[in-house]
C-alpha positions as CSV (number, residue, x, y, z in Angstrom):
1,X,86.4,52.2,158.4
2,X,83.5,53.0,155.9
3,X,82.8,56.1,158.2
4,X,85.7,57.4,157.7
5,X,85.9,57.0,153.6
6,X,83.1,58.8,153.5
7,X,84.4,61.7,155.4
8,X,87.0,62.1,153.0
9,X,86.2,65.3,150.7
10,X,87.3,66.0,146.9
11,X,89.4,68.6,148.6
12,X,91.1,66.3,151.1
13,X,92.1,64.5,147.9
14,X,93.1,67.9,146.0
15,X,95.2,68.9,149.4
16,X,96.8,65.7,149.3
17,X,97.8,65.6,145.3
18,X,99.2,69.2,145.8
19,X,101.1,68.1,148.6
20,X,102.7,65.1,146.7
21,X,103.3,67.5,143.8
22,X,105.0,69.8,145.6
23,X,107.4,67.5,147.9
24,X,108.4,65.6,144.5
25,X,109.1,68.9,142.7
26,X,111.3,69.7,145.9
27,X,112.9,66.2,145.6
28,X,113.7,66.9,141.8
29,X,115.2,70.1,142.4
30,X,117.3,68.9,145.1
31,X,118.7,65.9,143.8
32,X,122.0,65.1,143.4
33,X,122.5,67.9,145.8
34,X,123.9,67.5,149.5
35,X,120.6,69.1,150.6
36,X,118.9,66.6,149.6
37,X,120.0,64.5,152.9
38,X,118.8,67.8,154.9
39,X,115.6,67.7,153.1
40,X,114.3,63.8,153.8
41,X,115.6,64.3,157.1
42,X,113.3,67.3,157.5
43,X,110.3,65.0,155.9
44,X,111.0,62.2,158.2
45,X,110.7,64.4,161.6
46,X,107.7,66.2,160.1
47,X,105.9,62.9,159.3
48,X,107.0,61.6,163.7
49,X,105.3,64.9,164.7
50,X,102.7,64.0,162.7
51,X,102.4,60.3,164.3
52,X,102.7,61.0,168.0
53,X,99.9,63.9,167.4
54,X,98.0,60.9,166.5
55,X,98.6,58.8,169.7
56,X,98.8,61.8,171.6
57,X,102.4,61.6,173.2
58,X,101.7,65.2,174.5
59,X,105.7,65.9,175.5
60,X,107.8,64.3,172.8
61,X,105.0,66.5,170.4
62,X,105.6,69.3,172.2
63,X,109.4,68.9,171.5
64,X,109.2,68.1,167.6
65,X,106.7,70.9,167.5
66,X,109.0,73.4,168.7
67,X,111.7,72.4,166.6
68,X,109.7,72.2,163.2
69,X,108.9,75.8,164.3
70,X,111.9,77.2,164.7
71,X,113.0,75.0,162.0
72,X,111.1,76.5,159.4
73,X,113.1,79.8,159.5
74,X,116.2,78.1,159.5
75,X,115.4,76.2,156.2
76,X,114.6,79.3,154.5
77,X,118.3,80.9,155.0
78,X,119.8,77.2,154.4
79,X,117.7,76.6,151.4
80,X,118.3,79.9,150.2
81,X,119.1,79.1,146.8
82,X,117.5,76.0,146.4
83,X,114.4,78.3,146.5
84,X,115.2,81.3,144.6
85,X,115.6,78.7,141.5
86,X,112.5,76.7,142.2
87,X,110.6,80.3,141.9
88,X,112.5,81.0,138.8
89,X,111.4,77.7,137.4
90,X,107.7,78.6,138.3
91,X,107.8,81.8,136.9
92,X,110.4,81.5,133.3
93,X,109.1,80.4,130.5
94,X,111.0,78.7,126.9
95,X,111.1,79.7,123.8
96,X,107.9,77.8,122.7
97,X,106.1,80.0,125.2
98,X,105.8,76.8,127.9
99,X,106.3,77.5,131.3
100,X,109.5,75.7,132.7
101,X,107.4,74.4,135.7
102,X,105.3,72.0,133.6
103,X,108.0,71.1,131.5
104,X,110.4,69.9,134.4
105,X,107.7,67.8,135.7
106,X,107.9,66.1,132.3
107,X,111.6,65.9,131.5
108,X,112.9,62.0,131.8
109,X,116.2,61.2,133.4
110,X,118.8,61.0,130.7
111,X,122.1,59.1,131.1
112,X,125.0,61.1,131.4
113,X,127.0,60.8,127.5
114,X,130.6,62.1,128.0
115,X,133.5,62.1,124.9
116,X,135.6,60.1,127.3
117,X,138.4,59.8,124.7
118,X,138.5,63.4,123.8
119,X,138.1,64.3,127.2
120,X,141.2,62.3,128.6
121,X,143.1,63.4,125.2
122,X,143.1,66.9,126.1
123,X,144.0,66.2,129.9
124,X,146.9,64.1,128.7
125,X,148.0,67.1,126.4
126,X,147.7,70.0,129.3
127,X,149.3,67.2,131.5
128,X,152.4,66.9,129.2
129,X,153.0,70.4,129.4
130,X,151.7,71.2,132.9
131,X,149.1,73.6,131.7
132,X,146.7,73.5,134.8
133,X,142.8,72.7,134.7
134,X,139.6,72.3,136.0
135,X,137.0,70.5,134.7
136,X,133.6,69.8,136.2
137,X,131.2,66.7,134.5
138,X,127.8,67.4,136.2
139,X,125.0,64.3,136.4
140,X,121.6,64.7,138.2
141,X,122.3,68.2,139.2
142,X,123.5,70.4,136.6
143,X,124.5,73.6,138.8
144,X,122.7,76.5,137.4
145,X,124.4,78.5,140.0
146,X,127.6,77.6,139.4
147,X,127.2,78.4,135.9
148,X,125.9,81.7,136.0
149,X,128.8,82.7,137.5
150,X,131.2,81.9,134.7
151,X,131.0,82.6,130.9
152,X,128.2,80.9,128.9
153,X,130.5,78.3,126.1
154,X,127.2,76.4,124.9
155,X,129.7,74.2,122.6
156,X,130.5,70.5,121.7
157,X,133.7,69.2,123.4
158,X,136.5,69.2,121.6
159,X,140.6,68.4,122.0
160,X,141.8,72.3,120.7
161,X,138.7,74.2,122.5
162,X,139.4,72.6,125.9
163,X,143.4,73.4,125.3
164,X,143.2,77.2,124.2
165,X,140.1,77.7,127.0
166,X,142.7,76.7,129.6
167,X,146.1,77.9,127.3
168,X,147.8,80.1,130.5
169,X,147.4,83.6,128.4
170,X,143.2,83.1,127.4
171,X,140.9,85.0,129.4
172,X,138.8,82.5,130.6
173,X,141.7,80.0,131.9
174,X,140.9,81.3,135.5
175,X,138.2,79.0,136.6
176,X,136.6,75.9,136.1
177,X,134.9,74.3,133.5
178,X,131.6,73.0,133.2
179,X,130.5,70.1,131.3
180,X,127.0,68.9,130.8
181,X,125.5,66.4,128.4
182,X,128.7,66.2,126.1
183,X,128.7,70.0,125.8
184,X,131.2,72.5,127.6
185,X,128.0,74.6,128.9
186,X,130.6,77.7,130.9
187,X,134.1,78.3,131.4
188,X,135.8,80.4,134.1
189,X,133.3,79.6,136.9
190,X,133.8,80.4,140.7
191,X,133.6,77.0,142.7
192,X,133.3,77.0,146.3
193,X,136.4,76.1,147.9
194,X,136.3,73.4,150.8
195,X,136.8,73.7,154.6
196,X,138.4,70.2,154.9
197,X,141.5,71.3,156.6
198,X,143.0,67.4,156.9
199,X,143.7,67.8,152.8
200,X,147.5,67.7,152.4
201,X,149.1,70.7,152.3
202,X,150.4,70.3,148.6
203,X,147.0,70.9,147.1
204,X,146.5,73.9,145.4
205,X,143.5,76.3,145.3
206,X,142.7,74.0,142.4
207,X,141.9,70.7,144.2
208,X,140.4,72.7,147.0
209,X,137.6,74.0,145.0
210,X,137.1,70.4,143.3
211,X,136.8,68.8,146.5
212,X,134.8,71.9,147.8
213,X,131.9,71.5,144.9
214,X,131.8,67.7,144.8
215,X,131.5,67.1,148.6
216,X,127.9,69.1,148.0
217,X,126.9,67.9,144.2
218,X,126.7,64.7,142.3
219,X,129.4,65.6,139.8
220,X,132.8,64.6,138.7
221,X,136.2,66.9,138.7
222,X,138.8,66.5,136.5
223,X,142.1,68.6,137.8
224,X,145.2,69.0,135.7
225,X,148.3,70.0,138.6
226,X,150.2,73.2,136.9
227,X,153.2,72.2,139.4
228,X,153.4,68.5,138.6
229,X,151.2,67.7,135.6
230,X,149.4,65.4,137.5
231,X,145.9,64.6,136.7
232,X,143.4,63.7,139.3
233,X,139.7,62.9,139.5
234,X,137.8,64.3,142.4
235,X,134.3,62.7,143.7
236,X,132.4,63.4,147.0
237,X,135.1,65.1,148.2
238,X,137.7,62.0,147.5
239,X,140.8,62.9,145.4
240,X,142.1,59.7,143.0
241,X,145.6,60.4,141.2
242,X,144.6,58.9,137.5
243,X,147.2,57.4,135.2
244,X,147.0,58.3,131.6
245,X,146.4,55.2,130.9
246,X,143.9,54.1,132.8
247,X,141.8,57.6,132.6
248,X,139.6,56.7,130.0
249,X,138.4,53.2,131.7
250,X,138.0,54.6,135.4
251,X,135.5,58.0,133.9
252,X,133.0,55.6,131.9
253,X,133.2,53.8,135.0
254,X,131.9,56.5,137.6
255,X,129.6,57.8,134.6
256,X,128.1,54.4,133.9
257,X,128.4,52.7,137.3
């Protein structure tokens, strides 16, 4: 045992620090993602290759060698984006000059705050009136992607901006809403609409894109039904008809539990 401390290098030590750095800067910028299940998967079959190298199980490392090959390339078009933004976080910097790299390394998980009251005021409002909407509530991940492709909003919540953004006749009606800390960060974004073909046939394009961008993120979606006026909360792909009265207490619920 002392003969092989000794053989352990500074570098070994470096190799093995950058290595941790790098599969925990992964982890962060995967969480709260559906890739994150791919991703410790991958770990775990790395770190058995790894083990029956040791004790020299020549066949079954054969097998896992082959497949962590081939593997490799297939994580690169699956992770596609999930890589593109971890370069842009390397590279970008803030306005104080700081790279984003080092400070998302030091950023502390924040519980998510949400207006709940002024939140389920406005859904009862478009409800009355059957004024459809989509609203997303992000948590761990906050979708970059998915804001990018609507219109930047950067504003507090409130009852009459929610109503006019989704008001039939605005421009940015078409889409969905993103909120993130308390603040309405985009408006008219492009989710991805789910494959699920057991959903009931009575479900808009609406619910189909809230169940399509919460079976792969972390996040909560409000929908507002423009046929019926009914609203509905949407959560790993699971769709729960809310009652009005009853809206309030079930979001600080999921956003607390």
């Amino acid at each position: 045992m002392l003969d092989l401390f000794i053989q352990i290098r500074i570098v070994d030590v470096i190799d093995i620090l950058l290595v941790a750095v790098l599969l925990y800067a992964l982890y962060r910028l995967l969480k709260g993602t559906a890739a994150i299940s791919i991703f410790i998967g991958i770990v775990a079959i790395f770190l058995i290759w790894q083990l029956v190298n040791a004790l020299q199980m020549e066949l079954l490392s054969s097998i896992l060698g082959a497949f962590v090959s081939v593997g490799f390339i297939a994580l690169i078009i699956i992770f596609q984006p999930e890589i593109r933004r971890f370069l842009f976080t390397i590279g970008a910097q803030t306005r104080g000059g700081e790279t984003k790299f080092f400070r998302f390394f030091r950023r502390k998980k924040q519980l998510v705050t949400l207006d709940t009251e002024t939140l389920c005021q406005a859904c009862k409002s478009m409800s009355d009136i059957k004024q459809g909407a989509l609203i997303v509530i992000t948590r761990q991940n906050t979708m970059p992607d998915i804001v990018l492709t609507g219109v930047n909003i950067d504003a507090e919540i409130s009852k009459p901006l929610i109503e006019n953004i989704f008001f039939k006749n605005s421009p940015l009606h078409d889409g969905a809403m993103i909120i993130t800390n308390n603040r309405i960060t985009a408006a008219r974004c492009i989710l991805p609409v789910t494959n699920n073909n057991d959903l009931p046939g009575h479900y808009g394009l609406r619910h189909r894109a809230a169940v399509g961008i919460s079976e792969n993120n972390d996040c909560l979606v409000l929908v507002v039904s423009e046929e019926t006026g009914t609203i509905s909360l949407v959560k790993a792909g699971a769709i729960t008809t809310l009652q009005p009265f009853t809206m309030k207490e079930t979001l600080n619920k999921e956003l607390n539990g």
